[in-house]
Kinemage of the C-alpha trace (Angstrom):
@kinemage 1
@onewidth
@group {chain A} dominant
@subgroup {mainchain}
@vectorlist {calphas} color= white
{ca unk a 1} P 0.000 0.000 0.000
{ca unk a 2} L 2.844 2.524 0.689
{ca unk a 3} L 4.486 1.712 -2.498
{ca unk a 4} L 1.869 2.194 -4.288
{ca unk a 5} L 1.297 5.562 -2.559
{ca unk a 6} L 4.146 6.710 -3.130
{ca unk a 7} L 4.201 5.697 -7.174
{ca unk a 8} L 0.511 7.692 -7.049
{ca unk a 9} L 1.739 11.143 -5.973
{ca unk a 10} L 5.265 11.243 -7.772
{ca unk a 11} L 3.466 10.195 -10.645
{ca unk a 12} L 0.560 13.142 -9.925
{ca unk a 13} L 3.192 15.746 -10.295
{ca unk a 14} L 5.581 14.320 -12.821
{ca unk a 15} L 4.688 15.576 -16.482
{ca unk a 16} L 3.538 13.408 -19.189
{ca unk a 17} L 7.069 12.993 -20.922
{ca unk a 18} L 8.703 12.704 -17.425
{ca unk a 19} L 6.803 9.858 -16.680
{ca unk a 20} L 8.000 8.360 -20.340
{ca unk a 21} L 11.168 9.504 -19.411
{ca unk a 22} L 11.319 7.334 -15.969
{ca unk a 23} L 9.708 4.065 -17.892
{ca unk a 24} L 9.085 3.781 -21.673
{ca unk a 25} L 6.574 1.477 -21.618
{ca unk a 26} L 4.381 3.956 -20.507
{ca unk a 27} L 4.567 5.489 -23.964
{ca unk a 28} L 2.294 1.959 -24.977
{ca unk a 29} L -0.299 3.095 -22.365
{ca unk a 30} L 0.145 7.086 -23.765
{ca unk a 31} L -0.826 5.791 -27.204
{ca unk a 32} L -3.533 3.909 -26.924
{ca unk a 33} L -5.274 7.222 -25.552
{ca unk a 34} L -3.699 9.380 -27.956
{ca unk a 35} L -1.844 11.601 -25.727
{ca unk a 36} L 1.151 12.845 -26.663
{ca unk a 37} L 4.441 12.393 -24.831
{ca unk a 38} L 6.981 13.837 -27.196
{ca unk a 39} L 6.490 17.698 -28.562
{ca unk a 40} L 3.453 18.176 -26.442
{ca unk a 41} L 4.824 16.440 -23.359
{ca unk a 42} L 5.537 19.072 -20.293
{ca unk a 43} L 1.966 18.919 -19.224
{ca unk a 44} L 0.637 16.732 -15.577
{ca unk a 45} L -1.028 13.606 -16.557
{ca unk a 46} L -3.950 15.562 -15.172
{ca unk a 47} L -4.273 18.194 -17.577
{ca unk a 48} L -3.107 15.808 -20.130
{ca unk a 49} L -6.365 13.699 -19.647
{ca unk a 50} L -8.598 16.909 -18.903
{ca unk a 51} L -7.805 18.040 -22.655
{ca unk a 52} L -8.679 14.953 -24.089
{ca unk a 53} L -11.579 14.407 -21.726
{ca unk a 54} L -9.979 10.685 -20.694
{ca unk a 55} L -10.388 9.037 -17.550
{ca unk a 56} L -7.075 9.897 -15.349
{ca unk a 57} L -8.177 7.809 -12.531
{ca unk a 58} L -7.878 4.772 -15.270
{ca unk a 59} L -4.817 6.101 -16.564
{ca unk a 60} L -3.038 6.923 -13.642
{ca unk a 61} L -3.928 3.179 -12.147
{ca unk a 62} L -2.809 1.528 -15.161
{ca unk a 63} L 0.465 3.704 -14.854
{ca unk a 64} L 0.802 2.336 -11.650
{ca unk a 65} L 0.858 -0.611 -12.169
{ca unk a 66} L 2.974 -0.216 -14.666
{ca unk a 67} L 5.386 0.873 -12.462
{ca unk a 68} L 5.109 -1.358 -9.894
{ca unk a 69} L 5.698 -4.307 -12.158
{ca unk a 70} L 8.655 -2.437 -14.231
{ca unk a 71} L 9.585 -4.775 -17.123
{ca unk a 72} L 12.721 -6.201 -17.363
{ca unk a 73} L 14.884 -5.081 -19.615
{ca unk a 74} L 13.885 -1.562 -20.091
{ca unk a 75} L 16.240 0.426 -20.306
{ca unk a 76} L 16.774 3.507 -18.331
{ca unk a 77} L 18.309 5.755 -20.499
{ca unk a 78} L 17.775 8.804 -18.031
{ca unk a 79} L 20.987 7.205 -16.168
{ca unk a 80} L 22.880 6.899 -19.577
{ca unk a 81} L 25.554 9.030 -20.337
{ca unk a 82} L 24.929 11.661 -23.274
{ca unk a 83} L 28.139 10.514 -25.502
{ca unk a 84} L 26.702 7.164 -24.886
{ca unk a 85} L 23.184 8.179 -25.410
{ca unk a 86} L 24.146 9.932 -28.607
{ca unk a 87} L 25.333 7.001 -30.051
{ca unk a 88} L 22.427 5.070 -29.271
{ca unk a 89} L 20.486 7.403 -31.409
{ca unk a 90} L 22.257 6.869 -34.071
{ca unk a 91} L 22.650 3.516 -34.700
{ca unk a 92} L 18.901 2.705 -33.636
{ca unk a 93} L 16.910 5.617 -34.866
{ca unk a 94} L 19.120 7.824 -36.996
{ca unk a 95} L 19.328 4.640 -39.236
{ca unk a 96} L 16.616 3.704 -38.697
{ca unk a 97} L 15.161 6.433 -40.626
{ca unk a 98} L 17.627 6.231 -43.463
{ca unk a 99} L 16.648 2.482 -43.730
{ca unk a 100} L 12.903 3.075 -44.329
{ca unk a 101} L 13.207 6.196 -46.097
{ca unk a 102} L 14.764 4.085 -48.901
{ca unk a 103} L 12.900 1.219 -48.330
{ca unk a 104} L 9.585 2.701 -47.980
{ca unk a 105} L 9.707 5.940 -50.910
{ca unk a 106} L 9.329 3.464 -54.168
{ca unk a 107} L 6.228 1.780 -52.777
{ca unk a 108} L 4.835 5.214 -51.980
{ca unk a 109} L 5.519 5.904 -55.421
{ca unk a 110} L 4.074 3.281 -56.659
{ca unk a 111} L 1.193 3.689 -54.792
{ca unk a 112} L 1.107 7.192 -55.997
{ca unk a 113} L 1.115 6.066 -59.847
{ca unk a 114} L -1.501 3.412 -59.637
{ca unk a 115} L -3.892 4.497 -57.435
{ca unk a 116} L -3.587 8.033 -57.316
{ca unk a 117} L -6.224 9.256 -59.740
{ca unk a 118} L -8.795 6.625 -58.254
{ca unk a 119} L -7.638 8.305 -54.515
{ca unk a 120} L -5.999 11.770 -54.343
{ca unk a 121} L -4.916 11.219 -51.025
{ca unk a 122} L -2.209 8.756 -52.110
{ca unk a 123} L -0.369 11.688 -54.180
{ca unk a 124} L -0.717 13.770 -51.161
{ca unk a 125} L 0.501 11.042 -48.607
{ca unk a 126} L 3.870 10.496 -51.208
{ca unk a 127} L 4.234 14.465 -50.802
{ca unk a 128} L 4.200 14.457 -47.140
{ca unk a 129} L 6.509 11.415 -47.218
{ca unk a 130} L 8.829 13.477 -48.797
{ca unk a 131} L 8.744 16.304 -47.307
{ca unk a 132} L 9.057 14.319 -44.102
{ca unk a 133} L 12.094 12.462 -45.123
{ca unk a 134} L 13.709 15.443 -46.565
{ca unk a 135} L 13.041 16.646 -43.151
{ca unk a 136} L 14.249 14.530 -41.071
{ca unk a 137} L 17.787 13.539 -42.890
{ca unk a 138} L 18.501 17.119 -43.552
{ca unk a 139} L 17.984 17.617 -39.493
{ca unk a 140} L 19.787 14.331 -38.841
{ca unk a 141} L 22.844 15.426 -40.698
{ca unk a 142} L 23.135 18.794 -38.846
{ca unk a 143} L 23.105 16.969 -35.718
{ca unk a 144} L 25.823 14.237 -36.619
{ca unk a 145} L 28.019 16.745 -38.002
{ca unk a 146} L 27.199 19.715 -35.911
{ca unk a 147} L 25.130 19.493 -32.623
{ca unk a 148} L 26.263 15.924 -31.579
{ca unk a 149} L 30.010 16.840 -31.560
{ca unk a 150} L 29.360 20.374 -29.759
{ca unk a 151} L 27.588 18.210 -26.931
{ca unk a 152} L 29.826 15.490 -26.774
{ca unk a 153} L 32.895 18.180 -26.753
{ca unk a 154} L 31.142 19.902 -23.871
{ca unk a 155} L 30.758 16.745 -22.216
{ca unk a 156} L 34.265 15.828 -22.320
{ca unk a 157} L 35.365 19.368 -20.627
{ca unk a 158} L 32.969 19.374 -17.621
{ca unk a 159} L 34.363 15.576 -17.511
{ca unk a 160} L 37.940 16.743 -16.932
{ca unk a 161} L 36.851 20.067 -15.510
{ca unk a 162} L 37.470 22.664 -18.414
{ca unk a 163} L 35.582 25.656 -19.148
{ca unk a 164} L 32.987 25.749 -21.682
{ca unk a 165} L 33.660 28.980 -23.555
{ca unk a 166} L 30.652 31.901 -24.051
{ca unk a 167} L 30.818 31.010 -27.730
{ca unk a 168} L 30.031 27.016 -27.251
{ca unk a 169} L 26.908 27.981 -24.815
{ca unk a 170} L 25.422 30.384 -27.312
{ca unk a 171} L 25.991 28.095 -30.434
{ca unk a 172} L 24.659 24.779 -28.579
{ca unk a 173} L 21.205 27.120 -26.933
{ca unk a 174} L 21.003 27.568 -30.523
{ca unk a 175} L 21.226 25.033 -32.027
{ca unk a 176} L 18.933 23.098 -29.570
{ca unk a 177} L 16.310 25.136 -30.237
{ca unk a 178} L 16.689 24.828 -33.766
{ca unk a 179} L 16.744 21.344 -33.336
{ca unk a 180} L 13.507 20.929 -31.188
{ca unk a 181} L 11.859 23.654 -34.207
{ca unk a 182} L 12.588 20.947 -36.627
{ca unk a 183} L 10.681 17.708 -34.278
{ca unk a 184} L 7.788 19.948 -33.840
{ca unk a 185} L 7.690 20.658 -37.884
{ca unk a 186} L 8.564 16.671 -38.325
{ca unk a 187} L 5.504 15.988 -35.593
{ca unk a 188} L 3.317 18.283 -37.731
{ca unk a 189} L 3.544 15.997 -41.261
{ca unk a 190} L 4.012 12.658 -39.130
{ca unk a 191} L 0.333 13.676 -37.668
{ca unk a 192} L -1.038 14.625 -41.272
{ca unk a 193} L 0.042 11.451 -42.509
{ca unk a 194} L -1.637 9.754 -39.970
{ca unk a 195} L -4.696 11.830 -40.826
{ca unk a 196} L -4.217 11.258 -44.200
{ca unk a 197} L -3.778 7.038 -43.872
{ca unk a 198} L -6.724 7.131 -41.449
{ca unk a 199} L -4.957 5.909 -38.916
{ca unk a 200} L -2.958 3.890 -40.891
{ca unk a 201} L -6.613 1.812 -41.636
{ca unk a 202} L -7.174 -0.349 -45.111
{ca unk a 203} L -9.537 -1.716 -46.830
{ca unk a 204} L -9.940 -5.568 -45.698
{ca unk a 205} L -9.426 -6.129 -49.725
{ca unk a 206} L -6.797 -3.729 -49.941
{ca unk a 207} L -3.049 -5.158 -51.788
{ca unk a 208} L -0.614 -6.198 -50.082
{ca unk a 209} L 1.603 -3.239 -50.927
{ca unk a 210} L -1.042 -0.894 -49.216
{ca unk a 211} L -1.290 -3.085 -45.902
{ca unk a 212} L 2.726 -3.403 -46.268
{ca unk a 213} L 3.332 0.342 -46.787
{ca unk a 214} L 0.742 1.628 -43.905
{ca unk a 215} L 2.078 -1.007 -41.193
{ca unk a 216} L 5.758 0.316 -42.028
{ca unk a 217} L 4.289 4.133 -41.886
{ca unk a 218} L 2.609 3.408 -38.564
{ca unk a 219} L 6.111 1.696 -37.616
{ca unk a 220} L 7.621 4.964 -38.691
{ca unk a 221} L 5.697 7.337 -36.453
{ca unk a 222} L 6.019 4.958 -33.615
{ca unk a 223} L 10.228 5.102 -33.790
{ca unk a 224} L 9.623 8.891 -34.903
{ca unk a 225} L 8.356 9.411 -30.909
{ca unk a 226} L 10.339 7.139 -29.230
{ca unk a 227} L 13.357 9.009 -31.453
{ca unk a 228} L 12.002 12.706 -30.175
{ca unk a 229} L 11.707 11.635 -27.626
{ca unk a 230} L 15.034 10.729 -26.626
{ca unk a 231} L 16.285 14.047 -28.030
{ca unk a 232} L 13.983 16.489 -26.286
{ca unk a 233} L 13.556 14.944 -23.232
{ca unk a 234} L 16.692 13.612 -22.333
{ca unk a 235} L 19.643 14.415 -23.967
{ca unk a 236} L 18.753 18.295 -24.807
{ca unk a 237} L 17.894 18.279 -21.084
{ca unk a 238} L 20.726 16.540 -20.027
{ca unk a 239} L 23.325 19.150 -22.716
{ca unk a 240} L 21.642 22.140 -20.950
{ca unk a 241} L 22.569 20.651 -17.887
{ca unk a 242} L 25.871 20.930 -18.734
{ca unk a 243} L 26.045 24.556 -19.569
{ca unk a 244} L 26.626 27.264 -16.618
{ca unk a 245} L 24.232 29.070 -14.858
């Protein structure tokens, strides 16, 4: 009963992304209600559910449980360290990206060509695509070339107790918030594609290509928040951290 308690008011004043932050399973619970832990995260589970008009009582309890029963294996990336973090990004959802960009952009096409006079939306959902990936790999490449070594050099100094200069705090402020401009535009077209898919729904007769396409696009968003995520939440947090009062 204490435990439980306990769980019950940290988890009352936590925000939304704070709680995904401490466990990310809870990001399964998040999105089967639709509320959103990423970009539109720093809210109480509270006001979270009073937006949406959901139940928080049946929220917070499955939460709870949740927590009381963490899953093994989850990682807690809060603890990691953000050179090690960065990485991590990377390899899992920086490539993962490039992977199903290429993967995923002919049968879009395709899709596009064949049914696209029949349903307009396809045409539009191949634009967004685009403009998506064109997004995100443009954004990915600043931060691998740009904004990942600036952290990861600022990490290093506080490590071995060197000054961060006035010119390395101004460009990394800056280039975190340019960074967390270009989720919430990614977040934007992710969401219209969803709109546009209807939830990523076909037609029980639909191809295969169609039921292949909109699981992988569903798959997409999914890593998309989970990848934001990690960014804003985390290791932003944790690079401002780093920077002097």
């Amino acid at each position: 009963m204490g435990t439980s308690k306990n769980v019950t008011l940290n988890l009352e004043k936590m925000t939304v992304s704070d709680i995904v932050s401490e466990n990310y399973n809870a990001a399964t619970i998040f999105k089967q209600y639709g509320l959103d832990f990423c970009c539109g995260g720093g809210i109480t589970l509270k006001k979270a559910c009073q937006d949406r008009n959901l139940d928080y009582d049946n929220i917070l309890n499955q939460l709870q449980q949740l927590f009381n029963h963490k899953a093994n294996g989850n990682f807690n990336y809060h603890a990691w360290e953000a050179d090690y973090l960065i990485d991590y990004i990377i390899e899992s959802h920086h490539q993962f990206v490039r992977n199903k960009t290429e993967e995923l952009t002919p049968y879009l096409n395709k899709i596009a060509r064949v049914h696209g006079q029949s349903n307009p939306n396809n045409v539009e959902l191949l634009h967004k695509f685009n403009d998506l990936t064109a997004e995100l790999l443009q954004h990915m490449e600043a931060e691998e070339t740009v904004v990942f070594p600036l952290i990861k050099k600022i990490c290093q100094k506080r490590k071995v107790g060197k000054s961060v200069t006035p010119e390395e705090m101004d460009q990394l402020q800056n280039q975190l918030d340019l960074m967390i401009d270009d989720h919430n535009n990614a977040g934007l077209l992710m969401s219209q594609i969803r709109e546009l898919t209807q939830n990523y729904s076909t037609h029980p007769d639909a191809c295969t290509t169609y039921k292949m396409v909109f699981a992988n696009l569903e798959a997409f968003e999914e890593d998309l928040h989970k990848h934001v995520h990690l960014e804003n939440n985390i290791l932003f947090k944790k690079a401002s951290d780093m920077l002097p009062e």
